[in-house]
TIDOTI-990687 format. One record per residue (C-alpha): residue in three letters; x negated, y negated, z negated; residue number from 1. Coordinates in nm, 2 decimals. Layout:
BEGIN
R ALA X Y Z NUM
...
//
This chain:
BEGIN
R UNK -5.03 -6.96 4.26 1
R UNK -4.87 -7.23 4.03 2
R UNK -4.86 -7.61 4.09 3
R UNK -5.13 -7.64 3.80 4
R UNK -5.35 -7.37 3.95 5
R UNK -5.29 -7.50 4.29 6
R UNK -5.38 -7.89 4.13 7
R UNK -5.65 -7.75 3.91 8
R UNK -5.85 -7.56 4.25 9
R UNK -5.81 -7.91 4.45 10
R UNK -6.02 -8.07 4.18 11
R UNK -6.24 -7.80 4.13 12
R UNK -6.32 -7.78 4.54 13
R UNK -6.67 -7.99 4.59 14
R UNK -6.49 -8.20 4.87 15
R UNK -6.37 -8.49 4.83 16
R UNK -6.22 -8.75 5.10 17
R UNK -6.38 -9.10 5.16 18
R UNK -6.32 -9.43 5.30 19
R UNK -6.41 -9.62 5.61 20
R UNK -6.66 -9.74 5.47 21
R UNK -6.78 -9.41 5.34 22
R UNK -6.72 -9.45 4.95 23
R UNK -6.61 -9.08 4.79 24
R UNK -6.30 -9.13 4.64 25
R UNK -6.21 -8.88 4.32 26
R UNK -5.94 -8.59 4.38 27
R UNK -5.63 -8.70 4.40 28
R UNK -5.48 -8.39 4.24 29
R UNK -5.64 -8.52 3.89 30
R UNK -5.41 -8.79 3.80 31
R UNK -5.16 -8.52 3.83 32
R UNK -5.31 -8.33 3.56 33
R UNK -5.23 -8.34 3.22 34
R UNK -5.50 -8.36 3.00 35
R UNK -5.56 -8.03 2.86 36
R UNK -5.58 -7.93 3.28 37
R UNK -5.81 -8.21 3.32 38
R UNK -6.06 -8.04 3.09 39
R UNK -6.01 -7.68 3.22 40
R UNK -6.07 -7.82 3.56 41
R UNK -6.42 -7.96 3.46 42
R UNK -6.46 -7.62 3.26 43
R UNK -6.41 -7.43 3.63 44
R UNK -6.62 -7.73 3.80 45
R UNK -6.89 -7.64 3.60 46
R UNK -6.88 -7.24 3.63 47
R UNK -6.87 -7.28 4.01 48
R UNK -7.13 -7.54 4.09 49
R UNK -7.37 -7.26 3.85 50
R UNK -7.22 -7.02 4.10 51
R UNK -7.29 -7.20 4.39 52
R UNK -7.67 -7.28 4.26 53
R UNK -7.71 -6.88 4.18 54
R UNK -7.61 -6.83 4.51 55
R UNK -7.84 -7.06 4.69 56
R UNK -8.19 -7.03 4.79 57
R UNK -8.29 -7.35 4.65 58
R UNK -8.06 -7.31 4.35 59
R UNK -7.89 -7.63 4.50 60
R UNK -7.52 -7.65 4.42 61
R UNK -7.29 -7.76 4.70 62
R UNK -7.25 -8.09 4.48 63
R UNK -7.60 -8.19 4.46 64
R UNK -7.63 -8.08 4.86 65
R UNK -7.39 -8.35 4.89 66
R UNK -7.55 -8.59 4.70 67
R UNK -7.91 -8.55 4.87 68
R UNK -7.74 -8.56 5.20 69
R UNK -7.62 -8.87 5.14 70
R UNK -7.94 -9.05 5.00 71
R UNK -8.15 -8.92 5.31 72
R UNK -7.94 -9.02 5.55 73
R UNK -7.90 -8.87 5.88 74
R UNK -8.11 -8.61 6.06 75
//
Protein backbone atom coordinates (compact mmCIF):
# COMPACT_ATOMS: atom_id res chain seq x y z
CA UNK A 1 0.00 0.00 0.00
CA UNK A 2 1.35 3.49 -0.88
CA UNK A 3 1.76 6.47 1.56
CA UNK A 4 -1.38 8.10 -0.37
CA UNK A 5 -3.45 5.01 -0.10
CA UNK A 6 -2.26 4.44 3.33
CA UNK A 7 -3.25 8.55 4.06
CA UNK A 8 -6.30 8.35 1.92
CA UNK A 9 -7.83 4.97 4.16
CA UNK A 10 -7.05 7.01 7.53
CA UNK A 11 -9.45 9.71 6.33
CA UNK A 12 -11.76 7.53 4.87
CA UNK A 13 -11.99 5.24 8.36
CA UNK A 14 -15.23 6.72 10.36
CA UNK A 15 -13.02 7.20 13.61
CA UNK A 16 -11.75 9.91 14.53
CA UNK A 17 -9.74 10.89 17.90
CA UNK A 18 -11.06 13.58 20.36
CA UNK A 19 -10.12 15.70 23.11
CA UNK A 20 -10.41 15.75 26.84
CA UNK A 21 -13.07 17.41 26.58
CA UNK A 22 -14.56 15.18 24.04
CA UNK A 23 -14.59 17.53 20.89
CA UNK A 24 -13.85 15.13 17.45
CA UNK A 25 -11.01 16.41 15.92
CA UNK A 26 -10.66 15.88 11.87
CA UNK A 27 -8.11 13.18 10.51
CA UNK A 28 -4.94 14.18 10.77
CA UNK A 29 -3.86 12.28 7.61
CA UNK A 30 -5.90 15.18 5.52
CA UNK A 31 -3.60 18.00 5.77
CA UNK A 32 -1.17 15.57 4.28
CA UNK A 33 -3.20 15.24 1.29
CA UNK A 34 -2.82 17.04 -1.70
CA UNK A 35 -5.83 18.20 -3.06
CA UNK A 36 -6.74 16.12 -5.82
CA UNK A 37 -6.43 13.13 -2.74
CA UNK A 38 -8.52 15.24 -0.66
CA UNK A 39 -11.38 14.83 -3.08
CA UNK A 40 -10.83 11.05 -3.82
CA UNK A 41 -10.88 10.55 -0.14
CA UNK A 42 -14.45 12.14 0.22
CA UNK A 43 -15.31 10.23 -3.10
CA UNK A 44 -14.33 6.80 -0.97
CA UNK A 45 -16.00 8.39 2.26
CA UNK A 46 -19.00 8.61 0.50
CA UNK A 47 -19.12 4.94 -1.20
CA UNK A 48 -18.40 3.35 2.20
CA UNK A 49 -20.77 5.19 4.57
CA UNK A 50 -23.60 3.85 1.52
CA UNK A 51 -21.89 0.53 2.20
CA UNK A 52 -22.07 0.64 5.63
CA UNK A 53 -25.98 1.86 5.50
CA UNK A 54 -26.67 -1.21 2.88
CA UNK A 55 -25.21 -3.24 5.28
CA UNK A 56 -27.16 -2.23 8.36
CA UNK A 57 -30.48 -3.10 9.54
CA UNK A 58 -31.45 0.38 10.09
CA UNK A 59 -29.69 1.57 7.06
CA UNK A 60 -27.64 3.67 9.67
CA UNK A 61 -24.11 4.37 8.55
CA UNK A 62 -21.35 4.01 11.11
CA UNK A 63 -21.11 7.91 10.77
CA UNK A 64 -24.52 8.80 11.69
CA UNK A 65 -24.28 5.78 14.55
CA UNK A 66 -21.73 8.11 15.86
CA UNK A 67 -23.52 11.10 15.60
CA UNK A 68 -26.83 9.78 17.41
CA UNK A 69 -24.68 8.19 20.03
CA UNK A 70 -23.41 11.24 20.88
CA UNK A 71 -26.74 13.43 21.08
CA UNK A 72 -28.36 10.62 23.39
CA UNK A 73 -25.95 10.40 25.57
CA UNK A 74 -25.10 7.45 27.63
CA UNK A 75 -27.07 4.27 28.14
Amino acid sequence: MSDRDLLIERVVSAHRSRTASGRVLPAAAWRDLAPADREAAAEEAEVQRRLEAALDREGLSSTVRAVLDRIRGPD
